[in-house]
C-alpha positions in Angstrom: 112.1 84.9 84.8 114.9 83.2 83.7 116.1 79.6 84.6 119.3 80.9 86.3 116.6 83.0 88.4 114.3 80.3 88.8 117.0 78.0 90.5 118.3 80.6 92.5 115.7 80.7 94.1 114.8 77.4 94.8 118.4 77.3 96.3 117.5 79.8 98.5 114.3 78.1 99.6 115.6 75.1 100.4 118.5 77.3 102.4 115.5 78.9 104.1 113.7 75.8 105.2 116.7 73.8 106.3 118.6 76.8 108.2 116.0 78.8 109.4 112.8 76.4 109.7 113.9 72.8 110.4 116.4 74.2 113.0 113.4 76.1 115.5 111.8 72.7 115.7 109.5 72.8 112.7 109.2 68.8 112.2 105.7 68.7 110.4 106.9 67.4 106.9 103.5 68.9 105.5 104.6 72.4 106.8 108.2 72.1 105.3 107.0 70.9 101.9 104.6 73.7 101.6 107.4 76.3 102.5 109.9 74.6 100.0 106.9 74.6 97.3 105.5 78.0 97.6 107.7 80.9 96.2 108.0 83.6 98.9 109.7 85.6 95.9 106.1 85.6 94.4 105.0 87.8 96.8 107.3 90.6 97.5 107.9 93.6 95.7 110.8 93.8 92.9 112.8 96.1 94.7 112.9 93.5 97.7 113.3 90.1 95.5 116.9 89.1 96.9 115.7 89.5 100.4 112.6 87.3 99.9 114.2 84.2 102.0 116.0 86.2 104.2 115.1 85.7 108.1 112.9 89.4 108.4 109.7 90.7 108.6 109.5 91.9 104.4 107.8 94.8 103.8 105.3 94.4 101.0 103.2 97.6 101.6 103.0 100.9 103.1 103.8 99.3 106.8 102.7 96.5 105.7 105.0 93.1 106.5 104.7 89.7 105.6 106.2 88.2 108.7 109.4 85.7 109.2 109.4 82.5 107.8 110.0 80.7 110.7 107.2 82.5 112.6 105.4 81.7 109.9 106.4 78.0 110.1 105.7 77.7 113.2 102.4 79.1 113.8 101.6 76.7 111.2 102.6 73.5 112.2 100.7 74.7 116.1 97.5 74.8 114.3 97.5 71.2 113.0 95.8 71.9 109.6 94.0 68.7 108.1 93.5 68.5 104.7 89.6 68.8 105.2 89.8 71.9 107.5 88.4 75.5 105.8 91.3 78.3 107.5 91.1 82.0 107.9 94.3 84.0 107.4 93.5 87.5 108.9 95.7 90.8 107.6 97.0 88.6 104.6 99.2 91.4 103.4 100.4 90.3 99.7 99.3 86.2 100.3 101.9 84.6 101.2 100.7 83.0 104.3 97.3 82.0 102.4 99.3 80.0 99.8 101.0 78.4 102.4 97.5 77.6 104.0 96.5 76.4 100.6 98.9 73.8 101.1 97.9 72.2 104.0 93.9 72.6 104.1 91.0 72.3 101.7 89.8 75.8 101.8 91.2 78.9 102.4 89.9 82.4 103.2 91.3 85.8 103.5 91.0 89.0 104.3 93.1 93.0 104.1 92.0 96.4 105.0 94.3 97.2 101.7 92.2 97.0 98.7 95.5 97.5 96.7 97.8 94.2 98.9 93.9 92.2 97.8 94.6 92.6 94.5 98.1 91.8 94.6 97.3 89.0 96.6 94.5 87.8 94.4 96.9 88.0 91.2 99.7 86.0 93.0 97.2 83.5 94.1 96.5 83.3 90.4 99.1 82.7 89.0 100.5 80.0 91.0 97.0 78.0 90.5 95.7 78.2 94.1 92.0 77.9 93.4 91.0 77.2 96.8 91.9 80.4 98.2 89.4 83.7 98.1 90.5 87.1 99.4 88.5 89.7 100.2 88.7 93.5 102.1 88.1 93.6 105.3 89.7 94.6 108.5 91.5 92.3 110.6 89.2 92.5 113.7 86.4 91.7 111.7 87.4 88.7 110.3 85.2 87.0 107.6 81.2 86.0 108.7 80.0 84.9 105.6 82.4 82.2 105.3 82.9 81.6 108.9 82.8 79.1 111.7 86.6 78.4 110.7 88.9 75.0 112.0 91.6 77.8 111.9 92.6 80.9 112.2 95.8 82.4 111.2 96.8 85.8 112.3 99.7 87.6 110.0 100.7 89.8 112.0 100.4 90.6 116.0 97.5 91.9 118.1 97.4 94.3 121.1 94.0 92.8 121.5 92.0 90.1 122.5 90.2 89.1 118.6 87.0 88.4 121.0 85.1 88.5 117.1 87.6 86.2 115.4 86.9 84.0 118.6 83.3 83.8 117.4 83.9 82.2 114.4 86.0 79.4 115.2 84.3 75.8 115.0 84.5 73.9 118.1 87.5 72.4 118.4 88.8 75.1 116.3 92.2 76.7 116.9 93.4 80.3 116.5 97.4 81.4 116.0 98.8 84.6 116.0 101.2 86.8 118.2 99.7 88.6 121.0 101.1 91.9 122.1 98.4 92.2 124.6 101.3 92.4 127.9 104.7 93.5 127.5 106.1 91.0 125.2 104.9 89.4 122.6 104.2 85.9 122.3 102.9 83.7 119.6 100.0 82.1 121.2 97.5 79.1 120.2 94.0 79.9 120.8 91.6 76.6 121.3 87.4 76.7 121.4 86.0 74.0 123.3 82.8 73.3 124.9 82.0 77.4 124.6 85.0 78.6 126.0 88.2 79.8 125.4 91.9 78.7 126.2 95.5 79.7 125.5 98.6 78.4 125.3 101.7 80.1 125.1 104.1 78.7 122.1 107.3 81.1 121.9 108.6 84.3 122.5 107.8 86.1 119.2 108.1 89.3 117.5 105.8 91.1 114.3 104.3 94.1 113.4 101.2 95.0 114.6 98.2 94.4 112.3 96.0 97.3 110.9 93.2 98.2 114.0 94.4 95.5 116.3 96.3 98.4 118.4 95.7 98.7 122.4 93.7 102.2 122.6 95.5 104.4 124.8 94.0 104.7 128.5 93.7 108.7 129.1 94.8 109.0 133.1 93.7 112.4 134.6 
């Protein structure tokens, strides 16, 4: 890639943090350095390049979607990640969200039903040095037991459904993000385990696409 390219887009991530991120109340300076250090471009395909800072859900598979930055952004800075926690990104598409991640905490795990987006994900990981990150198939409900209990939880992507087997592998005092579809808008919620139960807190009206197996079965009415 040329160094034109290269400073193109680091225009254009800087553009993206400071006019789409800073401005929906994204303050957590940890959360903006890892969006203005990770190359988004790095994880989209080359048809879809230009668009990689661009305020939209990018597809990166076959109805696959890596979603908005600033949902992103947000989800992140609402689960607090400490330097020492170990994090979950769930439906990780092409990685993007796990780099991220790989910013902010010490270890990172992730999981796709795509063996194809794992790969891609794994060779991105790769080649931007991200050592602490492992990805491995699986589907989203499912999570990841053999490296669980998890300090978070990062859903990419929305949910129909209560994750009641994500909720088993949070630590307690763990905390789980991700937008739920489960009424009739979606909201990006923060999910906290305390004391062996439970909560949630409503963060913002949200929008993303559903995540593989994470759809609302249909209720047959006779």
């Amino acid at each position: 890639m040329s160094d034109l390219v290269t400073s193109d887009f680091v225009t254009a991530r800087q553009r993206m943090v400071d006019g789409q991120v800073r401005t929906s109340d994204v303050t957590d300076p940890r959360v903006t350095e890892a969006m203005l250090t990770v190359p988004r471009e790095s994880f989209v395909l080359d048809a879809k390049v230009a668009m990689a800072y661009l305020d939209l859900d990018l597809e990166v598979g076959d109805n696959r979607f890596l979603q908005k930055p600033v949902v992103v952004a947000r989800l992140l800075q609402a689960a607090e990640i400490r330097s020492t926690d170990t994090v979950l990104v769930v439906g990780c598409a092409s990685g993007y969200t796990a780099a991220l991640a790989a910013k902010l905490a010490q270890q990172v795990h992730a999981t796709d039903p795509d063996a194809g987006l794992v790969a891609r994900a794994r060779a991105s990981l790769d080649k931007l040095g991200l050592t602490t990150v492992s990805v491995t198939v699986a589907a989203p409900a499912e999570g990841d037991s053999a490296h669980a209990p998890y300090d978070v939880i990062v859903l990419e992507g929305a949910t129909e459904v209560v994750p009641e087997q994500l909720y088993g592998q949070l630590k307690e005092g763990g905390r789980l993000v991700g937008v739920f579809a489960t009424g009739n808008v979606q909201r990006a919620t923060l999910v906290t385990h305390s004391h062996d139960d439970f909560g949630s807190r409503i963060l913002f009206d949200a929008s993303a696409r559903l995540l593989p197996g994470m759809q609302r079965i249909p209720e047959f009415v006779f």
